[in-house]
PyMOL Python script that loads the backbone (N, CA, C, O; Angstrom):
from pymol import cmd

cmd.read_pdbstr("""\
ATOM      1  N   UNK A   1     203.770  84.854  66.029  1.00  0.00           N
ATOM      2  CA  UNK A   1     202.994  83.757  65.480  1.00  0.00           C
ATOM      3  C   UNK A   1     201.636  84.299  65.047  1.00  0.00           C
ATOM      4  O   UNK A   1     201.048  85.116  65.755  1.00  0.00           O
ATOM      5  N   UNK A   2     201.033  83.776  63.678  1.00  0.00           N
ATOM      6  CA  UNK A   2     200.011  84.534  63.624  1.00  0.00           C
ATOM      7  C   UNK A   2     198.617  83.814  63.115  1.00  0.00           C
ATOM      8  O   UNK A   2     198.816  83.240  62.044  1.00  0.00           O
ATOM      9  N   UNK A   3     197.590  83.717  63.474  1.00  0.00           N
ATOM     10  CA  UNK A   3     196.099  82.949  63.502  1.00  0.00           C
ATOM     11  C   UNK A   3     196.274  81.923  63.312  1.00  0.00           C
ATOM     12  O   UNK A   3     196.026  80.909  63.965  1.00  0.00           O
ATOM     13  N   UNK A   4     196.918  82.163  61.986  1.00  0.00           N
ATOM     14  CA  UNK A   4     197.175  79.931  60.912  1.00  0.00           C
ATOM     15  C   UNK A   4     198.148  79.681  61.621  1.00  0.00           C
ATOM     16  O   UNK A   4     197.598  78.951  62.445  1.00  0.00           O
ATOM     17  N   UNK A   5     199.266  79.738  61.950  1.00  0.00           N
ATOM     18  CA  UNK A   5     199.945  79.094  62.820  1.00  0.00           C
ATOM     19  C   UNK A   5     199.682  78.842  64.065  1.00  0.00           C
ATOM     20  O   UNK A   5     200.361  78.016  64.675  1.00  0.00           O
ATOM     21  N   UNK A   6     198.690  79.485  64.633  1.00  0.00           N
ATOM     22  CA  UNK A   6     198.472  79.229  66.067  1.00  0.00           C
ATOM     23  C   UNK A   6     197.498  78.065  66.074  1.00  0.00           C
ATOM     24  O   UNK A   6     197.770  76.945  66.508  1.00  0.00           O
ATOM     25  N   UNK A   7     195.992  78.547  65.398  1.00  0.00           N
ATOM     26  CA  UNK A   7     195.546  77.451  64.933  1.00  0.00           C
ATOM     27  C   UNK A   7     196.162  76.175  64.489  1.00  0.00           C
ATOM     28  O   UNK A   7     196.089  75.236  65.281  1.00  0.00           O
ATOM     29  N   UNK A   8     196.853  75.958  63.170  1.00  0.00           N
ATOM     30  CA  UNK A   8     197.709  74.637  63.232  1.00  0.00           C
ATOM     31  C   UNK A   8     198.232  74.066  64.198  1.00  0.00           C
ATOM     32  O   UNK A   8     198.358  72.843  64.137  1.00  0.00           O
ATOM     33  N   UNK A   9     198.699  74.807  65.401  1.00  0.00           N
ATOM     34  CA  UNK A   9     199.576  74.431  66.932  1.00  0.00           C
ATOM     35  C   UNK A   9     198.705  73.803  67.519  1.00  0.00           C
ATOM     36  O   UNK A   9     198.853  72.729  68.103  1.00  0.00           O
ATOM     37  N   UNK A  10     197.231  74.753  67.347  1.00  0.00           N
ATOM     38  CA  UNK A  10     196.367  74.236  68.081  1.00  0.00           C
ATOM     39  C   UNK A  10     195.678  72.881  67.818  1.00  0.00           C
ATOM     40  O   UNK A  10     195.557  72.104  68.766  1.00  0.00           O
ATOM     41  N   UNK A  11     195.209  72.540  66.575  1.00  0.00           N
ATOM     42  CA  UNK A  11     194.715  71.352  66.051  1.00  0.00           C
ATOM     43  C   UNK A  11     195.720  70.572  66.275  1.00  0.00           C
ATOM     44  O   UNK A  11     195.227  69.637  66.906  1.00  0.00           O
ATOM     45  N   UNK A  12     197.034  70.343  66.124  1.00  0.00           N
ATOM     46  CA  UNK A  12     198.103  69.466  66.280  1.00  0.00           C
ATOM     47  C   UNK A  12     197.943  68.771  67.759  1.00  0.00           C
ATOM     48  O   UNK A  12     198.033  67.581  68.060  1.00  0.00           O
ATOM     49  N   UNK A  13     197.683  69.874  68.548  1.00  0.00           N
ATOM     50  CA  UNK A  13     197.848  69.282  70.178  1.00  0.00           C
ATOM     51  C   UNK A  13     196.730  68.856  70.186  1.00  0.00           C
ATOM     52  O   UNK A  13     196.897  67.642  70.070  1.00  0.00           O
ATOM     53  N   UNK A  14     195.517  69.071  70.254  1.00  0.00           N
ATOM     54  CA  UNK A  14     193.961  68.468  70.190  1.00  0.00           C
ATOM     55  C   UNK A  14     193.981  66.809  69.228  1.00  0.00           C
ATOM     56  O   UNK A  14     193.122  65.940  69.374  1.00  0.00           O
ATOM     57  N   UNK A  15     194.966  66.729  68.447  1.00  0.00           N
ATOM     58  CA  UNK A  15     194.689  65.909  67.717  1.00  0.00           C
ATOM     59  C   UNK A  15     195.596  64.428  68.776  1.00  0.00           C
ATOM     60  O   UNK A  15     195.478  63.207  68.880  1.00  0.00           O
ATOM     61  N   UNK A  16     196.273  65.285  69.233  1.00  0.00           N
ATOM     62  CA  UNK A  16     197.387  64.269  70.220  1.00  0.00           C
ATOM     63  C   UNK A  16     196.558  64.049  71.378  1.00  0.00           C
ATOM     64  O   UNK A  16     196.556  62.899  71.818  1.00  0.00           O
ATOM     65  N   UNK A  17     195.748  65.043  72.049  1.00  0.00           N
ATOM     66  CA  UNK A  17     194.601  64.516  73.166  1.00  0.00           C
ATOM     67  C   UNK A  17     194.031  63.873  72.947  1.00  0.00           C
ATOM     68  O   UNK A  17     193.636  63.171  73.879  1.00  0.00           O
ATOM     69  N   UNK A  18     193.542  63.589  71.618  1.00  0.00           N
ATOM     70  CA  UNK A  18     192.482  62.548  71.247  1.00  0.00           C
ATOM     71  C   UNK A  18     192.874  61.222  71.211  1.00  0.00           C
ATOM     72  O   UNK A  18     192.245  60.180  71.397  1.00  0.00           O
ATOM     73  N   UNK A  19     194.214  61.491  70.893  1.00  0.00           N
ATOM     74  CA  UNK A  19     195.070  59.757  70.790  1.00  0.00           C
ATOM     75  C   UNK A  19     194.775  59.394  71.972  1.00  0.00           C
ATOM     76  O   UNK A  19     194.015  58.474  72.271  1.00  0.00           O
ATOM     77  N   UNK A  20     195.525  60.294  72.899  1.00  0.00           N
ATOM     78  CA  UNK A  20     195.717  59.551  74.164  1.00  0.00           C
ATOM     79  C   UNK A  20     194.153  59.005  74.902  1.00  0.00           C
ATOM     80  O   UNK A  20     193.847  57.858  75.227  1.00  0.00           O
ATOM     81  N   UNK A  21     193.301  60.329  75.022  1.00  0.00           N
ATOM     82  CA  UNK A  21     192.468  59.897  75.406  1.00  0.00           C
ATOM     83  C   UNK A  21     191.591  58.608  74.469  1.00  0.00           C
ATOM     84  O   UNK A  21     190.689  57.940  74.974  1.00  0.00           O
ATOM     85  N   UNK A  22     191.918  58.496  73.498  1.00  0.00           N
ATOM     86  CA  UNK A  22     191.216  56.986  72.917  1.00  0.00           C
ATOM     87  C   UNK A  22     192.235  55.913  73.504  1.00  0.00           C
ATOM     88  O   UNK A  22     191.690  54.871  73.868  1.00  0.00           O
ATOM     89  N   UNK A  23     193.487  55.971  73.647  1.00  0.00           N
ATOM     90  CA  UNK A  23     194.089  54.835  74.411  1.00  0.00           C
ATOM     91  C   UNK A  23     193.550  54.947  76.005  1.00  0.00           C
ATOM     92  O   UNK A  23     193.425  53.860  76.569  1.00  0.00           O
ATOM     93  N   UNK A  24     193.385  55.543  76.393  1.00  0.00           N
ATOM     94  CA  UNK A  24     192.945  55.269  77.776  1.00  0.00           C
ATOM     95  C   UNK A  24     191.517  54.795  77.666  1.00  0.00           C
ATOM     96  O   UNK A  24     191.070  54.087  78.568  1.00  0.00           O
ATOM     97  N   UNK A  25     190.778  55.121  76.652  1.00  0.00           N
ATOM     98  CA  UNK A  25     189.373  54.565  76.359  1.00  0.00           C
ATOM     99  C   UNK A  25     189.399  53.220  76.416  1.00  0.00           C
ATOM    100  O   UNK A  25     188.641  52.447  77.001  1.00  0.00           O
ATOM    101  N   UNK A  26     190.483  52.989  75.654  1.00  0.00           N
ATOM    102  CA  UNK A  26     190.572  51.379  75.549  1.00  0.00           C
ATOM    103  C   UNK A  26     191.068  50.406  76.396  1.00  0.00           C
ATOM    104  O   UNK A  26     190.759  49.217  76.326  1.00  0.00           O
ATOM    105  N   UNK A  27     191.768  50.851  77.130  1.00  0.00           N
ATOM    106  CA  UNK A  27     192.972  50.813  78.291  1.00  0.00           C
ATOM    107  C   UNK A  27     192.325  50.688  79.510  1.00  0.00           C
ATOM    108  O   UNK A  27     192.944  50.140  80.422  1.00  0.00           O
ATOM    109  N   UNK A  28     190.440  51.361  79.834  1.00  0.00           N
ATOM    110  CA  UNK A  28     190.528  50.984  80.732  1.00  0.00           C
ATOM    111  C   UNK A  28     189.856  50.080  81.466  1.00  0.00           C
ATOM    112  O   UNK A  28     188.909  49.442  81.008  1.00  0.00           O
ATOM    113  N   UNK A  29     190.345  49.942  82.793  1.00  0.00           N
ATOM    114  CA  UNK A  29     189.759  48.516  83.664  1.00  0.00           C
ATOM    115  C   UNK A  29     188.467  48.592  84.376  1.00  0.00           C
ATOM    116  O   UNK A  29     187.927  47.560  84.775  1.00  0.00           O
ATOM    117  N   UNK A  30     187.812  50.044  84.600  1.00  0.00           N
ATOM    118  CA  UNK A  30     186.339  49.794  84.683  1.00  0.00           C
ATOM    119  C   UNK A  30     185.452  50.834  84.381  1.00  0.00           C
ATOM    120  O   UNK A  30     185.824  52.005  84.312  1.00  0.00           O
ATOM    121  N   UNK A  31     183.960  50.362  84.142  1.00  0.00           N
ATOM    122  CA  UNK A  31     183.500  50.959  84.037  1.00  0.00           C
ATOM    123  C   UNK A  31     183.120  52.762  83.561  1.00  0.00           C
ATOM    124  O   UNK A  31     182.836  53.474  82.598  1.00  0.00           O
ATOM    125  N   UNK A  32     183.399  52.787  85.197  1.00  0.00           N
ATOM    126  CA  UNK A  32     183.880  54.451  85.141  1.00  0.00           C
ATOM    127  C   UNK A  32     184.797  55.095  84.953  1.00  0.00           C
ATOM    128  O   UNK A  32     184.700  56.316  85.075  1.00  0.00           O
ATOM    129  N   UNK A  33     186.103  54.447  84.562  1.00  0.00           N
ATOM    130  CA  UNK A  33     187.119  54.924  83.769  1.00  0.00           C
ATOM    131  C   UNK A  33     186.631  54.960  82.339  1.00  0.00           C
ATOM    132  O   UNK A  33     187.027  55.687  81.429  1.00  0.00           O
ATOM    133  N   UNK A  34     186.026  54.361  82.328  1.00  0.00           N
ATOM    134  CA  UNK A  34     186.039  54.013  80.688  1.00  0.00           C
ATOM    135  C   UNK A  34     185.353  55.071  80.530  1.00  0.00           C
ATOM    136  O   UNK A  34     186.049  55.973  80.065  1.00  0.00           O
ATOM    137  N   UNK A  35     183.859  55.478  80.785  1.00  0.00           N
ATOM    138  CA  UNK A  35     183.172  56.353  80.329  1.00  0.00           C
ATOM    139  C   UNK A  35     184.103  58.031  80.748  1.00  0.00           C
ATOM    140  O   UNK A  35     183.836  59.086  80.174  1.00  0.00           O
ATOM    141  N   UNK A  36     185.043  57.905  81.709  1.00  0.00           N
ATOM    142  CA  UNK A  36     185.169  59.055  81.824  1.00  0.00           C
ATOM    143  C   UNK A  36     186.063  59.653  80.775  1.00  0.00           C
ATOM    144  O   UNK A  36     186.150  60.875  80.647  1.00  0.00           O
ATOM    145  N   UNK A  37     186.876  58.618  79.856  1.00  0.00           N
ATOM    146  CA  UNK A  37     187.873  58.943  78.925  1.00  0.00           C
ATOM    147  C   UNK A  37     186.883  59.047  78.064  1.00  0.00           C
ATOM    148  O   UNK A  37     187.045  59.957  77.252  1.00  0.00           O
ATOM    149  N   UNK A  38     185.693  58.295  77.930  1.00  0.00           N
ATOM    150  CA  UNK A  38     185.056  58.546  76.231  1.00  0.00           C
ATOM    151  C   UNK A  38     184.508  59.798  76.525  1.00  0.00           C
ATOM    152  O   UNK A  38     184.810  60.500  75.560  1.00  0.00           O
ATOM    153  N   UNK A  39     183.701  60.640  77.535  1.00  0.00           N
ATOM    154  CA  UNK A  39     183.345  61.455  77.642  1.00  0.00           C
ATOM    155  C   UNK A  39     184.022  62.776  77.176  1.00  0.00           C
ATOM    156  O   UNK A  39     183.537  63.777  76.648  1.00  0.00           O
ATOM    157  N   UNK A  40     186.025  62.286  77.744  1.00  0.00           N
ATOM    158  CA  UNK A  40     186.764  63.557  77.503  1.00  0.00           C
ATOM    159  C   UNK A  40     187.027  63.560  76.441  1.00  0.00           C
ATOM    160  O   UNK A  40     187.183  64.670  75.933  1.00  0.00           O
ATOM    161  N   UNK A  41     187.255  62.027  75.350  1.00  0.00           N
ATOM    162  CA  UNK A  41     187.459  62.015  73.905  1.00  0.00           C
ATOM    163  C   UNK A  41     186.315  62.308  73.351  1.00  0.00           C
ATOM    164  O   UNK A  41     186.465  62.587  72.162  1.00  0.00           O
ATOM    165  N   UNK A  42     184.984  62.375  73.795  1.00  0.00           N
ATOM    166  CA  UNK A  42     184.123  63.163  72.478  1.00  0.00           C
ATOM    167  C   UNK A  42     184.212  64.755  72.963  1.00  0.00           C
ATOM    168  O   UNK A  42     184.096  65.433  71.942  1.00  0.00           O
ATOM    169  N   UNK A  43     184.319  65.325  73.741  1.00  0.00           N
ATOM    170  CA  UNK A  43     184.454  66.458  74.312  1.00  0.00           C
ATOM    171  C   UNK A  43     185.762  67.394  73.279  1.00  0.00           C
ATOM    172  O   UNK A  43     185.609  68.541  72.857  1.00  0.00           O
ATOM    173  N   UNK A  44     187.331  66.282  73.008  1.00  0.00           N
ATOM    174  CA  UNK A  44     188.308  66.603  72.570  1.00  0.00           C
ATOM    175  C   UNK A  44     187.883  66.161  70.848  1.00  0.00           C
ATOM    176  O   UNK A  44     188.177  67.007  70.004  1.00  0.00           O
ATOM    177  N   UNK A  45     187.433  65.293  70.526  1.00  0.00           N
ATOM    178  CA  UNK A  45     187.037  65.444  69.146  1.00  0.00           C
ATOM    179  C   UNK A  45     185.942  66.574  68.601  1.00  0.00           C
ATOM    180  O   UNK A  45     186.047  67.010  67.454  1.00  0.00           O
ATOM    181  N   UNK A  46     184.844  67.036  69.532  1.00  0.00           N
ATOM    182  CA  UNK A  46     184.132  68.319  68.862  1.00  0.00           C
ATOM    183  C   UNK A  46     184.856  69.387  69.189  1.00  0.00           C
ATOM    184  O   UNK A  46     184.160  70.392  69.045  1.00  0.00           O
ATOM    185  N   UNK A  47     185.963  69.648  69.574  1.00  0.00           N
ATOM    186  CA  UNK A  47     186.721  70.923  69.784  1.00  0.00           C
ATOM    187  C   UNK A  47     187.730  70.600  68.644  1.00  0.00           C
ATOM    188  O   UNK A  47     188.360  71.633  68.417  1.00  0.00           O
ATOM    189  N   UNK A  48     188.184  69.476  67.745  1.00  0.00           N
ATOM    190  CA  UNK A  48     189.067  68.854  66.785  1.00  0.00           C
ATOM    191  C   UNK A  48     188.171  69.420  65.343  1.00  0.00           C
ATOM    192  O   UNK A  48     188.613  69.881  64.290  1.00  0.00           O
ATOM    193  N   UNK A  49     186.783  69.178  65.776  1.00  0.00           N
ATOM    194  CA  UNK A  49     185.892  69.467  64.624  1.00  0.00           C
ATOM    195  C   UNK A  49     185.731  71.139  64.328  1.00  0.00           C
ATOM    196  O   UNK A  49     185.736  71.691  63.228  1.00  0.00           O
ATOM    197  N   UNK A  50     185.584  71.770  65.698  1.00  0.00           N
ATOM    198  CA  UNK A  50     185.265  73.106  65.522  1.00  0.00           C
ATOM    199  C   UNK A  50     186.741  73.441  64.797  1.00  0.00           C
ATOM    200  O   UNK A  50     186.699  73.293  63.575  1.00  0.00           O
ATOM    201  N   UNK A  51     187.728  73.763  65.203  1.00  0.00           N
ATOM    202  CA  UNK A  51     189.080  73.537  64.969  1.00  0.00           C
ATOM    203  C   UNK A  51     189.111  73.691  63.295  1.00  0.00           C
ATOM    204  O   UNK A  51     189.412  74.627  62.555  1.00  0.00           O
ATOM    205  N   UNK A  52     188.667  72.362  63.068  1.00  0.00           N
ATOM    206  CA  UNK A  52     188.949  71.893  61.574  1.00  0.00           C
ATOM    207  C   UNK A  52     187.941  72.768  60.702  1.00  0.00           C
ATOM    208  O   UNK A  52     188.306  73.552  59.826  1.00  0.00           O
ATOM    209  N   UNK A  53     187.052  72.602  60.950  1.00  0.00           N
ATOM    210  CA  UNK A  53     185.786  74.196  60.264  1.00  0.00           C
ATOM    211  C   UNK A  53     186.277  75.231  60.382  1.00  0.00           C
ATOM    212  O   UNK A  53     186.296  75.840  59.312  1.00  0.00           O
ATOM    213  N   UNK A  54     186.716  75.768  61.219  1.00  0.00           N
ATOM    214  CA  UNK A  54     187.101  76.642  60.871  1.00  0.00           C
ATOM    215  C   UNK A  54     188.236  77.356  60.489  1.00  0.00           C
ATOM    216  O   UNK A  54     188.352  78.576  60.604  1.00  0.00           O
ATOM    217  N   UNK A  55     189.151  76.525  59.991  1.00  0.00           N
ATOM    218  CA  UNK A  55     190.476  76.549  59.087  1.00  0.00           C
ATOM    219  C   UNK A  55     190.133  76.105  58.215  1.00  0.00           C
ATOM    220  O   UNK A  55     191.045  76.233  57.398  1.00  0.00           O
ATOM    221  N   UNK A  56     189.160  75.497  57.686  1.00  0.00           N
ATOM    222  CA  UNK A  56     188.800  75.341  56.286  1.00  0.00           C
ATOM    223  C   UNK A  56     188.329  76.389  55.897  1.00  0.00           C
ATOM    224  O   UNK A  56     188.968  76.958  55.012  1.00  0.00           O
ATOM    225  N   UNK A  57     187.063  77.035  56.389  1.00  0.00           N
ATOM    226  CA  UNK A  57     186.843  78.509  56.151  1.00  0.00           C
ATOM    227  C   UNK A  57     187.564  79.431  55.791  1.00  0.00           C
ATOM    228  O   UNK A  57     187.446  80.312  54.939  1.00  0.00           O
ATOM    229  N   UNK A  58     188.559  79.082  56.726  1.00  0.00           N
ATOM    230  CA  UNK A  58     189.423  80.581  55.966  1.00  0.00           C
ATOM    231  C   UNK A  58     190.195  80.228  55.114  1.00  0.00           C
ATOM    232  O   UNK A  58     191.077  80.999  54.737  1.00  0.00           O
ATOM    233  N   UNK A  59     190.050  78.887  54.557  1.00  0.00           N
ATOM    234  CA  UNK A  59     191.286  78.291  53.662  1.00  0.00           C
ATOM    235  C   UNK A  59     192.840  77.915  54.035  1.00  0.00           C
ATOM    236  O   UNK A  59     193.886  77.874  53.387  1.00  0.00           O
ATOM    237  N   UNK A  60     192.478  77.662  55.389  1.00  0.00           N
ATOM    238  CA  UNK A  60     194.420  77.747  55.723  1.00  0.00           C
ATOM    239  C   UNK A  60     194.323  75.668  55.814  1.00  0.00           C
ATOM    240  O   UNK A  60     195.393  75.063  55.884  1.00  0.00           O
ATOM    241  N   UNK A  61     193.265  75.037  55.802  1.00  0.00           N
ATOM    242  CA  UNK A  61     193.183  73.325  55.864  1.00  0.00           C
ATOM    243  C   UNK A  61     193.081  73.118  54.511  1.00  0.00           C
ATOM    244  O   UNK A  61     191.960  73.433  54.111  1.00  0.00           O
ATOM    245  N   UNK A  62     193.958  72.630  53.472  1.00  0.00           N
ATOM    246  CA  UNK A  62     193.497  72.738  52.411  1.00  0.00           C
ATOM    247  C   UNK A  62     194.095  70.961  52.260  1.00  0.00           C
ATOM    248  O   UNK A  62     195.107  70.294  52.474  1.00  0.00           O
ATOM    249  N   UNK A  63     192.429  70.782  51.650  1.00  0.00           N
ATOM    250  CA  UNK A  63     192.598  68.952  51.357  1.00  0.00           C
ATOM    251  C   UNK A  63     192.077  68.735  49.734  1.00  0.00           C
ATOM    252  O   UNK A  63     191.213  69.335  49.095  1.00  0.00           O
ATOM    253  N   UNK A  64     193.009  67.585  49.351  1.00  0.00           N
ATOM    254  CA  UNK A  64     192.930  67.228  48.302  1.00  0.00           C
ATOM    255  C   UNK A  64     192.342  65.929  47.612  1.00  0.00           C
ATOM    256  O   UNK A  64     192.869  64.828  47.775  1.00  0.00           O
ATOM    257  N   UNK A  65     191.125  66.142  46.770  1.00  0.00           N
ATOM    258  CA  UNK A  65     189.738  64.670  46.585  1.00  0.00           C
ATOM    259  C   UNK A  65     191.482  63.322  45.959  1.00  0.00           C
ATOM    260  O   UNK A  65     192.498  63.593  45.319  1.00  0.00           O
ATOM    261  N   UNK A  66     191.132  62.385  46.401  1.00  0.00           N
ATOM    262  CA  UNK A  66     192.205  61.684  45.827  1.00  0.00           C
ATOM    263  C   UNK A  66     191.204  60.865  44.176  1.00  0.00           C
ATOM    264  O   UNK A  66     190.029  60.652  43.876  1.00  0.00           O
ATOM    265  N   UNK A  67     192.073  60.735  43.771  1.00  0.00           N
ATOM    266  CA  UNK A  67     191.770  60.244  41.903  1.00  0.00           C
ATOM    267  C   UNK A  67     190.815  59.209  41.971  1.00  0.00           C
ATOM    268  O   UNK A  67     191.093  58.157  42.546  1.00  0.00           O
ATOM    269  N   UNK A  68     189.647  59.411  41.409  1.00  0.00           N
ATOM    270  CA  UNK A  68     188.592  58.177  41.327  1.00  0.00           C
ATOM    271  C   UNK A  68     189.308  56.376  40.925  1.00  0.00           C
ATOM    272  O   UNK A  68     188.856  55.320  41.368  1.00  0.00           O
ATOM    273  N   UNK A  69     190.104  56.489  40.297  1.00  0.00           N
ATOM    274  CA  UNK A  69     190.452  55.705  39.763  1.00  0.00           C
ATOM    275  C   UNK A  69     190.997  54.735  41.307  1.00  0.00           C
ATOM    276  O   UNK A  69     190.485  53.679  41.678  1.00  0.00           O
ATOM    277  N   UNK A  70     192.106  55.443  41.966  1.00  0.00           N
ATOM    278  CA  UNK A  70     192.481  55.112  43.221  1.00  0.00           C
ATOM    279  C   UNK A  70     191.346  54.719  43.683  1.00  0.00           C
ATOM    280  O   UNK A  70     190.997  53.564  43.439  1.00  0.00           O
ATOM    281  N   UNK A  71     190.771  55.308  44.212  1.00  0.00           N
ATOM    282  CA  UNK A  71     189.322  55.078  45.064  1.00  0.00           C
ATOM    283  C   UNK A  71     188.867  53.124  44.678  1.00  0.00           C
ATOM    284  O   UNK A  71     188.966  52.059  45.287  1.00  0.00           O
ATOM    285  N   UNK A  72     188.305  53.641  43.172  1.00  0.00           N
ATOM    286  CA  UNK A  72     187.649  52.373  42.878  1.00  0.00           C
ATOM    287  C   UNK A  72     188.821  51.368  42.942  1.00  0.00           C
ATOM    288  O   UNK A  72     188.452  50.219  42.700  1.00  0.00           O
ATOM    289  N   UNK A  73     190.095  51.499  43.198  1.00  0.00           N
ATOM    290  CA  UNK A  73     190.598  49.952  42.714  1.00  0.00           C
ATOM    291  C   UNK A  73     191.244  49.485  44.376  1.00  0.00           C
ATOM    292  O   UNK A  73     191.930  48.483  44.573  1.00  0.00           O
ATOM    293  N   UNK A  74     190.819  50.495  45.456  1.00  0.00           N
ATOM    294  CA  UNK A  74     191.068  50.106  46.391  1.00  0.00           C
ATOM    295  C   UNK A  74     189.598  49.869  47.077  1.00  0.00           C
ATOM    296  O   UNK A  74     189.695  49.776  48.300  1.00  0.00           O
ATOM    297  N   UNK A  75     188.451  49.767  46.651  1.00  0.00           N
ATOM    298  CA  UNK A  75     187.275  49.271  46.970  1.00  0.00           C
ATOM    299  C   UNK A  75     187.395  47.764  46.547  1.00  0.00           C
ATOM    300  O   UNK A  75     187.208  46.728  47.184  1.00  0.00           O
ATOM    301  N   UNK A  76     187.731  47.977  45.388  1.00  0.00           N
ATOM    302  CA  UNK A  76     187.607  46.860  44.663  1.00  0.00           C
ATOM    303  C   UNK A  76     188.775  45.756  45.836  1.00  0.00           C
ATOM    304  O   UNK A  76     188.173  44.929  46.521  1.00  0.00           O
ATOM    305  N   UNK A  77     190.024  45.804  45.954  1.00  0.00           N
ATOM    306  CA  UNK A  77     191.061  44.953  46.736  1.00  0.00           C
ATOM    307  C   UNK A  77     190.115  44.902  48.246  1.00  0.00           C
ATOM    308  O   UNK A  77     189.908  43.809  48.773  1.00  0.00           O
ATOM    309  N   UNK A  78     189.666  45.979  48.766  1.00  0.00           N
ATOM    310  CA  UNK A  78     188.965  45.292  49.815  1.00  0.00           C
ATOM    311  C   UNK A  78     188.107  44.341  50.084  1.00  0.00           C
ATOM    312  O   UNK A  78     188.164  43.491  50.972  1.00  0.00           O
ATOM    313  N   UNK A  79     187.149  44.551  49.121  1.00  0.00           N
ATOM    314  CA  UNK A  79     185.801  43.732  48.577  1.00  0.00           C
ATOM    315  C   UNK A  79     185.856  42.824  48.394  1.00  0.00           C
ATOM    316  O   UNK A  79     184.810  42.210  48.185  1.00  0.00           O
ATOM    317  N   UNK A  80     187.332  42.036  48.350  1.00  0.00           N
ATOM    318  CA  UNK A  80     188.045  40.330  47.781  1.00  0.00           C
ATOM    319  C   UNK A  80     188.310  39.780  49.063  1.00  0.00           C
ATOM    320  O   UNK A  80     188.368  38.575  49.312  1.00  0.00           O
ATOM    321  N   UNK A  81     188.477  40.762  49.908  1.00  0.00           N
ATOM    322  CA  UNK A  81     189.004  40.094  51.433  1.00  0.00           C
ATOM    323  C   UNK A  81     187.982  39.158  52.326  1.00  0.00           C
ATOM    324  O   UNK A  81     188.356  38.688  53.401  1.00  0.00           O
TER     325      UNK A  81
END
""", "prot")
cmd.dss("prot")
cmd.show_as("cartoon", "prot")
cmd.util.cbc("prot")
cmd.orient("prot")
């Protein structure tokens, strides 16, 4: 297995900690549960971020601007709601 694939493995599972730990964010019944999941979900989202920087860097995250046109006509359908 080699960097980009490990990386990708890696962001994949980080991205699944974050689920969970935002359902338990939400999920829980006090106080100090609660803060202790948001604590581990911002903890698991700046390791999601480092992650994501730096597979963009090397070019292995490659994202695509979607069509202005899209953009504006789904501003526009929201904006009616």
């Amino acid at each position: 297995m080699g960097d980009k694939e490990l990386m990708e493995s890696e962001l994949l599972v980080i991205k699944g900690v974050c689920d969970l730990y935002e359902h338990a964010t939400t999920e829980s019944t006090t106080a100090e549960v609660h803060k202790a999941f948001k604590d581990a979900l911002n903890e698991s989202l700046n390791i999601q971020n480092k992650l994501y920087n730096i597979m963009v860097e090397k070019g292995w995250y490659q994202t695509e601007m979607a069509p202005q046109d899209k953009i504006d006509t789904l501003k526009q359908k929201n904006q009616n709601k």
